[in-house]
C-alpha positions as CSV (number, residue, x, y, z in Angstrom):
1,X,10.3,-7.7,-26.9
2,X,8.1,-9.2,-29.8
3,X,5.2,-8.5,-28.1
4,X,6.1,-5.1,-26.9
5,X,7.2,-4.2,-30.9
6,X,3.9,-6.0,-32.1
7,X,1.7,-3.7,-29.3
8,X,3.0,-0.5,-30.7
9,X,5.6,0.3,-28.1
10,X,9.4,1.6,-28.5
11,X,11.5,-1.6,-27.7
12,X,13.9,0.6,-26.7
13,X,12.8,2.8,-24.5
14,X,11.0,-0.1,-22.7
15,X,13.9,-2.4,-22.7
16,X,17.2,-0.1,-22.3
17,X,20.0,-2.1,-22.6
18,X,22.7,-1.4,-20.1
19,X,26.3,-3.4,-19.4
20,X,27.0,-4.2,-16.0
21,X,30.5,-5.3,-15.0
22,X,31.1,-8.9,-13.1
23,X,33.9,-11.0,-11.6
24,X,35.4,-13.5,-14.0
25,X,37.9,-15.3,-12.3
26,X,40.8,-13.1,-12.0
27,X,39.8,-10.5,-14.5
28,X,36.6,-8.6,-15.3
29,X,34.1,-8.4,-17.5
30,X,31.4,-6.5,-19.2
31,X,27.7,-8.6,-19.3
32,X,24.5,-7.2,-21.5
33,X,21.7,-6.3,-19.1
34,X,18.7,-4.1,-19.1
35,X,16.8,-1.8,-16.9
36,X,12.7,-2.2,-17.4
37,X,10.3,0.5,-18.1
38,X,6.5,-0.9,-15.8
39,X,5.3,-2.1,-19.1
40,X,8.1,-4.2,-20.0
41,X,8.1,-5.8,-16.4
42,X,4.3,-6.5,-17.1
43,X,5.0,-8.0,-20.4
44,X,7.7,-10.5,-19.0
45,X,5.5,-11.4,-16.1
46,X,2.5,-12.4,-18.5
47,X,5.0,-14.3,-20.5
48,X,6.5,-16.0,-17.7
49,X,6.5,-19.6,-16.4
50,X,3.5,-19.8,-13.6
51,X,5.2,-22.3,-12.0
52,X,8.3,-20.4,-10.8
53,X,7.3,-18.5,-7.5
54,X,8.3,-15.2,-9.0
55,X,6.1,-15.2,-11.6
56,X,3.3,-16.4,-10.0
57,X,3.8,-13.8,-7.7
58,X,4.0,-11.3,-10.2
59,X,1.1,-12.3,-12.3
60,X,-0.9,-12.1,-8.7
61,X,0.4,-8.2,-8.5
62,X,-0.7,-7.0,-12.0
63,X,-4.2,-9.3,-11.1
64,X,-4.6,-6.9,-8.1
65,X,-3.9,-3.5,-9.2
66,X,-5.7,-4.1,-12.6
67,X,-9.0,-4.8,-10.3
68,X,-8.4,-2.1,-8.0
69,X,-7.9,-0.1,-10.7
70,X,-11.1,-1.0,-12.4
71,X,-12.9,-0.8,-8.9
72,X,-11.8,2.8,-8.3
73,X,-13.3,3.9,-11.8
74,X,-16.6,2.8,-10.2
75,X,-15.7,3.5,-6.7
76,X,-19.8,5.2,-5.7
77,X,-21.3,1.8,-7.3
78,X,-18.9,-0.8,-5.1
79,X,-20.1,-3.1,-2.2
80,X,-18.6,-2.4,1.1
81,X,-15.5,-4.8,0.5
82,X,-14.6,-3.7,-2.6
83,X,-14.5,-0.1,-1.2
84,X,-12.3,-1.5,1.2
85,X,-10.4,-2.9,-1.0
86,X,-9.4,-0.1,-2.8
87,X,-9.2,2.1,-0.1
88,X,-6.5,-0.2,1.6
89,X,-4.4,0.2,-1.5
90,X,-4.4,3.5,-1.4
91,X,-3.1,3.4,2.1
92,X,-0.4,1.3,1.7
93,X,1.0,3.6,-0.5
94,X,0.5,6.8,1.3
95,X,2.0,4.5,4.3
96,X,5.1,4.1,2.8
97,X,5.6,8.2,2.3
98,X,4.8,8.5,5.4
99,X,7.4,5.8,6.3
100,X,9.9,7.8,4.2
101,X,8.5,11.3,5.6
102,X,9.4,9.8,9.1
103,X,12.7,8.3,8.6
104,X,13.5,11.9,7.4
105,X,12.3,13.7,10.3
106,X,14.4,11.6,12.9
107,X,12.4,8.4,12.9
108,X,15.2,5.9,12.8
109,X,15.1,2.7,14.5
110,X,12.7,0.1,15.0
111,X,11.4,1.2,18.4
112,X,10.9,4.7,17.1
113,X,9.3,4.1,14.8
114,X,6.9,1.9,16.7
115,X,6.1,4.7,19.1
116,X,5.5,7.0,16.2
117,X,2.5,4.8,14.8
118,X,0.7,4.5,18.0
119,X,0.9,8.1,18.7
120,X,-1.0,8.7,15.2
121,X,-3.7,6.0,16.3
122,X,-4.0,7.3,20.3
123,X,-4.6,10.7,18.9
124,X,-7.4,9.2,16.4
125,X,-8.5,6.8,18.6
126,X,-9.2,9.0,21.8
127,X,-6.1,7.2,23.5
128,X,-6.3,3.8,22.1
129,X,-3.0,2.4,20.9
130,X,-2.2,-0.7,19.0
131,X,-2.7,-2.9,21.1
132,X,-5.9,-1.8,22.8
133,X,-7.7,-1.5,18.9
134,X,-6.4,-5.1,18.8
135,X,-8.1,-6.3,21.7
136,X,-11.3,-4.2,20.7
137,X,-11.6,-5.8,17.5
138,X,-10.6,-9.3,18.7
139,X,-8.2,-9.6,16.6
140,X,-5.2,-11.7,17.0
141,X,-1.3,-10.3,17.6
142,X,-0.4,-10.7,13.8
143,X,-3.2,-9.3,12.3
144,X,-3.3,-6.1,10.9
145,X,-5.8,-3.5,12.1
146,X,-5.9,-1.9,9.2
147,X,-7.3,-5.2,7.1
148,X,-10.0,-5.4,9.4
149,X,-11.6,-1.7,9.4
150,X,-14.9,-0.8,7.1
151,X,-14.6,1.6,4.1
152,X,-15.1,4.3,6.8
153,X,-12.5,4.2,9.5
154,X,-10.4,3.1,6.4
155,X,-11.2,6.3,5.2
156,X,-10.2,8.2,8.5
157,X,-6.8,6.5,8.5
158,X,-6.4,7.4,5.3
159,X,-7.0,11.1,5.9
160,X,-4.4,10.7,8.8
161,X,-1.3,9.2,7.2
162,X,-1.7,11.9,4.6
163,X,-1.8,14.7,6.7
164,X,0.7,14.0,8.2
165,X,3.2,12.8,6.2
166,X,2.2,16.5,4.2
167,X,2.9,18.1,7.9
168,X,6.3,15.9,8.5
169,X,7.5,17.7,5.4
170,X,6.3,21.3,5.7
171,X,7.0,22.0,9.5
172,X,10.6,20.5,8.8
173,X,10.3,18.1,11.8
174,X,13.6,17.3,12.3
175,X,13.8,14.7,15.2
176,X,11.8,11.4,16.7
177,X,9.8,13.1,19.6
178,X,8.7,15.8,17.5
179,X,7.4,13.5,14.7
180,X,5.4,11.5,17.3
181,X,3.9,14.2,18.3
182,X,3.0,15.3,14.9
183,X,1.3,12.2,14.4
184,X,-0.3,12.3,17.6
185,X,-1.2,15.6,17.0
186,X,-3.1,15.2,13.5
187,X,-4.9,11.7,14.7
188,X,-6.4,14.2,17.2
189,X,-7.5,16.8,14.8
190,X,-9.3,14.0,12.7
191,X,-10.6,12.7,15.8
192,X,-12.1,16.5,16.2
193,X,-13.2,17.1,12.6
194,X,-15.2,13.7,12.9
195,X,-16.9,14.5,16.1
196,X,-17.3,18.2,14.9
197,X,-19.8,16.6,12.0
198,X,-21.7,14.3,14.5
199,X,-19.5,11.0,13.1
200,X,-19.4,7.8,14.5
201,X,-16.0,7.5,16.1
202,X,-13.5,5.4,15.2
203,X,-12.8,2.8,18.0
204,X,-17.3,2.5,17.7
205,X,-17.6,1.4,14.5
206,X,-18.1,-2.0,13.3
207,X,-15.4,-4.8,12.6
208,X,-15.7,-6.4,9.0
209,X,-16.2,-10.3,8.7
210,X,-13.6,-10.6,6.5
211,X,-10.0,-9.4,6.4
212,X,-8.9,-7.8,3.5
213,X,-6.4,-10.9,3.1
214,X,-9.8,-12.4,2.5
215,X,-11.4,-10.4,0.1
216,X,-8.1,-10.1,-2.5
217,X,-8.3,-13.6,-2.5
218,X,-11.9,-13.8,-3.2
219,X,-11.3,-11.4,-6.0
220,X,-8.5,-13.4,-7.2
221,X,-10.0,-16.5,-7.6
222,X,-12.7,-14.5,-9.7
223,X,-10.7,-13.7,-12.1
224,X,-9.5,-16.5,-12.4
225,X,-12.6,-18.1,-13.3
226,X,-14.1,-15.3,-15.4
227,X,-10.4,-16.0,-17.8
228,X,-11.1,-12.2,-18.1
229,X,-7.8,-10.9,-20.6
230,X,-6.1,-8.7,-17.7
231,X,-5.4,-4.8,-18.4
232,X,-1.8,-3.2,-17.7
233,X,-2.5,-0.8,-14.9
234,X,-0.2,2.4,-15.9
């Protein structure tokens, strides 16, 4: 709170202090607490003891998205990695829309859902599904193909999830089969547009050395021997 009042900020409107009831034996009772504004979360993890696993954790976090956000300000200048790099962050977050975007159209369990991603790859992929990308790329079962794609096929993923997590919405898909075929449906369309342009499709292109696993840790350790002062990524 010092350090937020010494930066400038409103203590209050970063730190809004709430009371929460608890359990006290036979009774209860009201307890201070307070609900964190992004900044104030940042300040506490900066603050924090690196040795407890939570902060560490934290302090990783902020590390990341401060670099990607400096990356993406200088996206046209970045080696291939660190285009991948910020290009996987973006889809993570447009992955969890579409997760949301799914789940509302009928997506529900587990197995659904599973069928529903590997329609939106067979559709980009010219019939591939998970498991055949897998064995193209040699990768092994717990891998993730989407750490180990170039800036390009990153890029037509990325163009995938969106569309159709905007399409989910729009059309008002309302149950599992019809979502899946959404997604199916928009991976082949991307598929189309790439051929259409005389692009290199998907399944063809080339499989990175290095996961993206690999290069966030790379970039971590950098940091930490640069001792650059990190920047709060708002």
């Amino acid at each position: 709170m010092i350090a937020c009042n010494n930066s400038g900020h409103d203590v209050v409107y970063d730190f809004v202090e709430v009371n929460k009831i608890v359990d006290a034996g036979a009774t209860k009772k009201p307890v201070k607490d307070y609900e964190l504004s992004r900044y104030a979360c940042y300040l506490i993890v900066q603050n924090g003891d690196p040795r407890k696993e939570v902060i560490a954790l934290g302090q990783t976090y902020f590390a990341i998205q401060t670099y990607r956000q400096e990356v993406a300000d200088r996206f046209n200048q970045l080696d291939e990695d660190n285009k991948r790099l910020v290009i996987r962050g973006d889809i993570k977050q447009w992955n969890q829309m579409l997760a949301e975007a799914a789940r509302d159209a009928g997506v529900i369990t587990n197995e659904e859902f599973a069928v529903f991603q590997n329609a939106g790859y067979m559709g980009l992929y010219g019939g591939l599904g998970v498991g055949d990308i897998h064995k193209r790329k040699g990768l092994d079962v717990r891998d993730k193909i989407l750490d180990f794609m170039g800036s390009t096929e990153l890029i037509a993923n990325l163009f995938r999830i969106s569309q159709t997590e905007e399409k989910l919405k729009r059309d008002g898909v309302n149950n599992a089969n019809d979502a899946t075929s959404t997604h199916y449906s928009v991976g082949k369309e991307v598929r189309a547009a790439i051929e259409r342009v005389g692009g290199t499709m998907p399944e063809d292109l080339p499989t990175p050395d290095k996961s993206i696993t690999q290069v966030e840790r790379e970039q971590i350790n950098k940091l930490k021997k640069s001792k650059k002062p990190l920047m709060l990524d708002e």
